[in-house]
N, C-alpha and C positions, 0 to 999 in steps of 0.2 A: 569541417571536412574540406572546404573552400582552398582554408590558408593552410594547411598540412600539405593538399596539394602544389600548390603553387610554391611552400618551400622545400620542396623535393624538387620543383621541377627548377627552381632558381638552386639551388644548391648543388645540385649537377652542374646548370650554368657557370658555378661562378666557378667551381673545381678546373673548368677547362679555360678558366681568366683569368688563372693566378688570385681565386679568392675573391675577385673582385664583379660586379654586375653595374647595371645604370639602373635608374627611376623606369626610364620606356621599357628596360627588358624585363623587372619584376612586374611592371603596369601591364605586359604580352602574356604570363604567367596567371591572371584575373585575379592579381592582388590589388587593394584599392591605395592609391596614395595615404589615406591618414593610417592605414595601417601599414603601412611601409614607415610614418614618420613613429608609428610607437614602436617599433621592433629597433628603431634608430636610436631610440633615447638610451640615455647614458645608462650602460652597464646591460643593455639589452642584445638581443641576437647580432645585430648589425650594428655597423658604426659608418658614418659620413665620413669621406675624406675627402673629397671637392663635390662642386656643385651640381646634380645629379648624379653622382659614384659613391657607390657604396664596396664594403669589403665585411664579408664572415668573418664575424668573431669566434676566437679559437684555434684558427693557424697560423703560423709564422707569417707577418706581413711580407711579401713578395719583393724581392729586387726591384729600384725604380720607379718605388712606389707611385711616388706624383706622377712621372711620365709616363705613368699606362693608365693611370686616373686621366691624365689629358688628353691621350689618344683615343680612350674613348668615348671622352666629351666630344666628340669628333667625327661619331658616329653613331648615335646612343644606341640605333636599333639593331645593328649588326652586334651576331657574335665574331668572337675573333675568329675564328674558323672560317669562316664568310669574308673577311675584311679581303679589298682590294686597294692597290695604289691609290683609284679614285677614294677612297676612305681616309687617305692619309700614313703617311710615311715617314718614320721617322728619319731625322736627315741630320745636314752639316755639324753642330756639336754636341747635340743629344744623343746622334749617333756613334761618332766617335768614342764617345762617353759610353756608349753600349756594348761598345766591343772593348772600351778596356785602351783605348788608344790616343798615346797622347798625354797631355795634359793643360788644357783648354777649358776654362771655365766652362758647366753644361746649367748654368743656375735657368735659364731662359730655354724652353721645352722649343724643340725645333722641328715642325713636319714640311713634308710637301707634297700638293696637291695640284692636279690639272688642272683646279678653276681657280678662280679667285674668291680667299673667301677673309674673315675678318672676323676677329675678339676685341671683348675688351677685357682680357686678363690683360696683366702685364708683364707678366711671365712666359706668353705664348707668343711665336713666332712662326707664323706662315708663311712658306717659301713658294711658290705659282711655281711650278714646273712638269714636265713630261717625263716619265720615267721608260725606259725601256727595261723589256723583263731580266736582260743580263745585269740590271743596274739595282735590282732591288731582292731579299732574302726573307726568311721567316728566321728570325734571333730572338729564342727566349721567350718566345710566345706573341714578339713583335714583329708588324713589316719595317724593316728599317733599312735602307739603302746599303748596297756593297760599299769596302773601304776605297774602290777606286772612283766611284760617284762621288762619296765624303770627303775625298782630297780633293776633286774637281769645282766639286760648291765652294767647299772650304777658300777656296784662292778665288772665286768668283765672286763671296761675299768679302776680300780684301783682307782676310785674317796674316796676320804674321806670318811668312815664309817661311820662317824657321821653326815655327810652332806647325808649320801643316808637315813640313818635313820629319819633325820628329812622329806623326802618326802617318806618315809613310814611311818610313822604315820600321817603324814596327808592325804596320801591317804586314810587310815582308816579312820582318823576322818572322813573324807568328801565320803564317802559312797564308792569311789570308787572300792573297794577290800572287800573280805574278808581276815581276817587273814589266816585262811584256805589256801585259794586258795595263797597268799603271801607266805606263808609259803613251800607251794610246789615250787613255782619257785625259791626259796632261796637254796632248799636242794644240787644241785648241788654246792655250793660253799663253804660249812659248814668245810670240808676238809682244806680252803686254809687258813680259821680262828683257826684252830688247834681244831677245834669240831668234831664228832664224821661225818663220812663221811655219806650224806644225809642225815642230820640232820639239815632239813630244821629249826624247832620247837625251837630248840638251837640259832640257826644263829635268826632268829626274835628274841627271846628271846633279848638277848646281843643287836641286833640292837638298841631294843625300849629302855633295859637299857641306852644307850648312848645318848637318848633325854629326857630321863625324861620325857616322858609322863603321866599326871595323868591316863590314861584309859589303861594305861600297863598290869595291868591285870583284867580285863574287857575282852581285847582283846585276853591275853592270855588264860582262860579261857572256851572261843569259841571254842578251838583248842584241836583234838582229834589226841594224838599224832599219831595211828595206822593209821590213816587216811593222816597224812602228811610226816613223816616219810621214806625214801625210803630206806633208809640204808638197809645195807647186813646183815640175822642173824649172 
């Protein structure tokens, strides 16, 4: 009667996880560990796919698979429903990679969090940072930072110009952004490109030159420099 309960009540769970649960949140449920690891054994209810994550056997495995196995490793106690930036956030090219943007290796899982915190996967990568609420989304069942955060990391972790340009203009294309709004998150970097310091406007500029975008200026256009501009008179 015990375990009937507890997989009902983890089966609900995992429905609203993409299929997927932790060790701690079937453990909340008053199921025991060894009987969590026989419903795991091969060809049984459940299956491992990383280290305390598990996923129902029976539905289509979920988009992303590994990266929502790690993000939850990340927080084992929270449902996703609950999760907060302090929980972790997917970011710079996991993120990208979530919305479809780009083409940036995403092989290395990428979140960020307010504190500093440490793995030894070697596949994970934690980024220390502060998120403000305009800078972060719910996508897909995940928290994962807007495309104008994801450009701004993106260049702050030194990746390729040309490669962060190409997942800004397609977050253009693809509604996600406005130039505007891109354009301010850019202005802090405009300096390290040898542009006029906050000069967000510049920095897009040059970016979208380096993709050749037919809608280059179209988009440029949009953009009212007094408006994105931060620079010092």
């Amino acid at each position: 009667m015990v375990l009937m309960t507890s997989m009902v009540a983890l089966t609900d769970l995992a429905e609203e996880q993409g299929g997927l649960f932790t060790r701690r949140q079937a453990e909340a449920t008053g199921m025991a560990w060894s009987t969590l690891a026989r419903l795991s054994s091969k060809g049984a209810t459940v299956e491992r796919v990383a280290h305390g994550v598990y996923r129902m056997r029976g539905a289509p495995a979920p988009e992303h698979l590994e990266l929502r196995a790690a993000w939850l490793q990340l927080s084992p106690d929270a449902p996703v429903w609950e999760r907060r930036p302090a929980d972790g956030v997917v970011s710079h090219r996991s993120a990208a990679a979530l919305y479809g943007l780009g083409h940036l290796p995403a092989d290395i899982h990428e979140f960020t969090l307010p504190g500093r915190r440490q793995s030894r996967r070697p596949d994970l990568r934690l980024h220390r940072g502060h998120l403000a609420d305009a800078e972060w989304t719910t996508l897909n069942g995940l928290l994962v930072t807007r495309p104008p955060r994801i450009v701004s990391d993106l260049l702050s972790a030194r990746e390729d110009p040309g490669a962060v340009g190409h997942v800004l203009a397609e977050a253009l294309r693809d509604g996600h952004s406005r130039p505007s709004t891109m354009a301010r998150s850019l202005a802090g970097h405009a300096g390290r490109f040898g542009l006029r310091r906050g000069d967000g406007v510049a920095l897009l500029r040059w970016l979208l030159d380096l993709t050749t975008a037919p809608e280059r200026n179209h988009w440029l256009s949009q953009i009212s420099e007094t408006e994105t501009s931060t620079a010092p008179p």
